[in-house]
N, C-alpha and C positions, 0 to 999 in steps of 0.2 A: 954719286953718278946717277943711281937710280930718282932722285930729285929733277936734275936735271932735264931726262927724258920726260917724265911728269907735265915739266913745267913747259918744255918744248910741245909737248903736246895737248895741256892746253888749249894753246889759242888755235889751233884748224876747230879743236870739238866745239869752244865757244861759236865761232863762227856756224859751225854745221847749226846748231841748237837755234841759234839766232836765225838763221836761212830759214828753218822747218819752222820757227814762231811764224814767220813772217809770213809763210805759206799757210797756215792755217789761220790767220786775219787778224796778227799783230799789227797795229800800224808802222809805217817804217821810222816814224818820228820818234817812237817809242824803242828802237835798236837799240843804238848805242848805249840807254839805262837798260834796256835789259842783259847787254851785253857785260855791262860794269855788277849787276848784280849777277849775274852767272861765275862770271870770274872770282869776284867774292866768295859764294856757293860753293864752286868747286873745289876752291883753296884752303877752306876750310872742311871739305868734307875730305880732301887728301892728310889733312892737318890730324883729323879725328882718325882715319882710317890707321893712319899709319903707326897711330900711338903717341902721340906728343902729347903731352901735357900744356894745353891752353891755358896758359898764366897771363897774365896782361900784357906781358912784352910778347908773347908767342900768338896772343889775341890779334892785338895790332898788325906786327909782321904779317900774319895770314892775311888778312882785310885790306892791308898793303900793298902786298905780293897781288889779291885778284883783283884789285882795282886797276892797276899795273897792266894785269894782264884782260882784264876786258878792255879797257884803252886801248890798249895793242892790236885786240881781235877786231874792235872798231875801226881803228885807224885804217890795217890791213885791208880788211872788206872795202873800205870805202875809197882805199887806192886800186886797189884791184878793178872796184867798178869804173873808178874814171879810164882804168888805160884801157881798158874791154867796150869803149865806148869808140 
């Protein structure tokens, strides 16, 4: 259960981190890969915090899982901006 919320919460913080890059003079062509490495990032720093033992399968899965979900955090944003337009 606790996984879950985690991983639900995710994609608003990717977003939030990606909005603040972008406000201090990321370019925005650059979002979406910073988005994919944030997701990455976090999912393995949830992977390391939590105690898993990172073996190669548990490697992948994490790298997975935040590619996954920065994709998502990207997709999200960039739906959101078109209906706000």
């Amino acid at each position: 259960m606790n996984e879950i919320i985690i991983t639900l919460a995710t994609v608003p913080a990717i977003i939030a981190l990606v909005t603040l890059a972008k406000d201090l003079g990321v370019p925005s062509r650059l979002a979406p890969l910073l988005a994919v490495f944030l997701g990455v990032a976090l999912t393995l720093f949830d992977a390391l915090a939590s105690g898993l033992v990172l073996d190669m399968p548990g490697l992948l899965t994490a790298i997975g899982t935040g590619i996954i979900l920065g994709l998502s955090a990207s997709g999200l944003y960039d739906g959101a901006s078109i209906i706000g337009k």
